[in-house]
C-alpha positions in Angstrom: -4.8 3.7 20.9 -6.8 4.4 17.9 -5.1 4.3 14.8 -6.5 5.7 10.9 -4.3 3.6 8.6 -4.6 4.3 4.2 -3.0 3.3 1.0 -3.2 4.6 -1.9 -0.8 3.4 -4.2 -2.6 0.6 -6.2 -6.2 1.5 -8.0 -8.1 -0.5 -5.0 -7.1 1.6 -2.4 -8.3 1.1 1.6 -8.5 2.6 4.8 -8.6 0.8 7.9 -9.4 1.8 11.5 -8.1 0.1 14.8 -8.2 0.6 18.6 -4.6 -1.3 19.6 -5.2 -4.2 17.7 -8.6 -4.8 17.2 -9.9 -3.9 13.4 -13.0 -1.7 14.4 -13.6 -1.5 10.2 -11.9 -1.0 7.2 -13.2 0.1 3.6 -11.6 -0.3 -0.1 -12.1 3.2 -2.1 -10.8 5.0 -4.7 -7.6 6.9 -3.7 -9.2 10.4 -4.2 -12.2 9.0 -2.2 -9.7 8.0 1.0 -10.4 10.8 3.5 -14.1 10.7 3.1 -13.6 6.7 3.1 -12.6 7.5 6.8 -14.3 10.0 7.7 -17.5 7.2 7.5 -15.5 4.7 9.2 -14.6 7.0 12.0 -18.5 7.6 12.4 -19.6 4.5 12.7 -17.2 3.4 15.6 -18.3 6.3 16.8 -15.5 8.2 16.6 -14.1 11.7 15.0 -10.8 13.1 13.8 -10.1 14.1 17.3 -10.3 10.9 18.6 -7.7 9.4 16.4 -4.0 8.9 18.1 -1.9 8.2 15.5 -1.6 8.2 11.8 -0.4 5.1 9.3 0.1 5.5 5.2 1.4 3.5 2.7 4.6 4.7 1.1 4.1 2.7 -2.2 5.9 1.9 -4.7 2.6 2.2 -7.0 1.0 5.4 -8.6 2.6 8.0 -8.8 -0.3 10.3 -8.0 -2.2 7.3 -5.9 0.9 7.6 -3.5 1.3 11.4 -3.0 -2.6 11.9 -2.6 -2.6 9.3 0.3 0.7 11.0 1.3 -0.7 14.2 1.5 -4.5 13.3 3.2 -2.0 11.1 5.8 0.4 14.6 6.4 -2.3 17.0 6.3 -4.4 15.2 9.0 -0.9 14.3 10.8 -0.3 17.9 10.6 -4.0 19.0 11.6 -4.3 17.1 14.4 -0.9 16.9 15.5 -0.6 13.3 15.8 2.7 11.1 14.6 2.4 9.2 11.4 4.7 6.1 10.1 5.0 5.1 6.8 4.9 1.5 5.9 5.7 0.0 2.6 2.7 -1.4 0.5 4.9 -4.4 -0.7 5.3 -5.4 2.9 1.4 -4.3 3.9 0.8 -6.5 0.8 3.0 -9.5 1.7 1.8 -9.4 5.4 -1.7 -10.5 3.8 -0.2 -13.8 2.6 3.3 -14.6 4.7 5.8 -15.9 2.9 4.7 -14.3 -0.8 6.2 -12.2 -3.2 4.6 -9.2 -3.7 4.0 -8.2 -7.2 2.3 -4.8 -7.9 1.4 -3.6 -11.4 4.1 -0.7 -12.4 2.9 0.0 -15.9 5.2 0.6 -18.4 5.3 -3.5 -18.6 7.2 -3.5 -15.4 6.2 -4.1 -12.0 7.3 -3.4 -8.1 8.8 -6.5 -6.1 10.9 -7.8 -3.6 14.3 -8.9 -5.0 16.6 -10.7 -2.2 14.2 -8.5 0.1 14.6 -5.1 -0.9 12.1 -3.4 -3.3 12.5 -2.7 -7.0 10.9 -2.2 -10.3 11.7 -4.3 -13.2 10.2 -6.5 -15.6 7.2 -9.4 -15.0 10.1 -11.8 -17.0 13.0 -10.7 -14.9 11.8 -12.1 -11.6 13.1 -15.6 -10.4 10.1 -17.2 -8.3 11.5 -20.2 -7.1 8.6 -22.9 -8.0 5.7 -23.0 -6.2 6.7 -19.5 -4.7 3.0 -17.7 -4.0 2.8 -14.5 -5.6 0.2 -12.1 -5.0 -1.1 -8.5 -6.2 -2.5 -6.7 -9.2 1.0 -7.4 -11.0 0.9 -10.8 -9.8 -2.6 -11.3 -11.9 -1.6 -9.1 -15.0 1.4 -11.2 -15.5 -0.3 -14.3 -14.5 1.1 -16.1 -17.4 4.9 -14.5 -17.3 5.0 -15.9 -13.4 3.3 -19.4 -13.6 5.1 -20.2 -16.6 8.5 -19.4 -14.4 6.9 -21.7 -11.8 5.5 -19.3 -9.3 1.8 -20.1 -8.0 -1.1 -17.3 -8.6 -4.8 -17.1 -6.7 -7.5 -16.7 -8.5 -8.0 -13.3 -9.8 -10.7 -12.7 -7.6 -8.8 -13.8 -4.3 -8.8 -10.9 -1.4 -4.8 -11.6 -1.5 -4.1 -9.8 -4.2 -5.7 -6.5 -2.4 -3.5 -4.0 0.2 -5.1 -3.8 3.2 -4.5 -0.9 5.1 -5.2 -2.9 8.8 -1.5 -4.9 7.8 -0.1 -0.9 7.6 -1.0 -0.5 11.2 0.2 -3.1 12.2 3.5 -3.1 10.7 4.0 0.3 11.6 6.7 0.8 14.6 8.7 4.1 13.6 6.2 7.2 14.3 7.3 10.9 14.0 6.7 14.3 12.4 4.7 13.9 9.2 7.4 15.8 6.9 9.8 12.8 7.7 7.5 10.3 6.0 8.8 9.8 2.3 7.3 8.4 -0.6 8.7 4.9 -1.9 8.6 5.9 -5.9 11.6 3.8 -7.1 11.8 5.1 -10.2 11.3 8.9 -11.4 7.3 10.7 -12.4 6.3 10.1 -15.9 6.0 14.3 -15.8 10.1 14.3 -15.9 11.4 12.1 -17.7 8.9 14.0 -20.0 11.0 17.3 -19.4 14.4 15.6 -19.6 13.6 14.6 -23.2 
């Protein structure tokens, strides 16, 4: 089973391609870059679109736009090719990098995207309750290096492949396939655009 696996929701996006469980290669790109990102890994495995048996994307939470272009570029070939696509979440891809961690992706507006008691959220960096020595990881996680140490929680190095989403942990977390319309977007908090028109 060859899988094309993307996410988009954090500025160092990836793409990732595998036949069952073997990584045949995987790229980090810039989210409007993902489908050509791909394309060039599907070449050189050897393989085209029409190869490809199912579909995996990141649901976010993240950027806004980041999420609905890798949203789209996963529906669209879904759609194209008529193959099933699952959404995972990028907190879990994220955490299945570094077992056991807390997630922590940068949400701008000085908050961020976590797990609290397991189930995702947005709120502030000095809100979250690490217990000591809890390992947190992910571009929040090295923003608010100082907010999560200082509350006890243990940070890699800013330069430590943790703190990127790979898109092979989206394919293999992914277990619920389907129709590409049912795969929904993990925003957790409304589009800058409308709170904008609710003013």
């Amino acid at each position: 089973m060859l899988t094309l696996a993307l996410d988009t929701a954090t500025p160092r996006s990836s793409c990732a391609l595998l036949s069952g469980e073997e990584l045949l290669g995987e790229r980090e790109t810039k989210a409007i870059a993902v489908l050509a990102a791909a394309d060039e890994l599907l070449a050189e495995a050897g393989f085209s679109a029409a190869d490809l048996d199912k579909i995996v994307c990141g649901t976010g939470p993240g950027s806004f736009t980041g999420i609905r272009i890798g949203l789209a570029v996963a529906r669209g070939l879904a759609l194209a090719l008529d193959l099933p696509l699952a959404g995972v979440s990028t907190l879990a891809a994220l955490q299945a990098g570094a077992p056991g961690c807390l997630p922590v992706i940068d949400g701008s507006r000085k908050e961020v995207f976590s797990l609290i008691e397991g189930r995702p959220t947005v709120t502030r960096p000095e809100d979250l309750e690490p217990a000591p020595g809890t390992l947190c990881v992910g571009d929040g996680a090295v923003r608010y290096r100082a907010v999560l140490e200082a509350a006890g929680a243990d940070i890699p190095p800013d330069a430590s492949e943790l703190h990127l989403v790979r898109a092979r942990f989206h394919a293999r977390l992914a277990t619920e396939f389907g129709p590409a319309d049912l795969v929904e977007p993990l925003y957790l908090r409304i589009p800058d655009a409308e709170k904008a028109l609710e003013r």
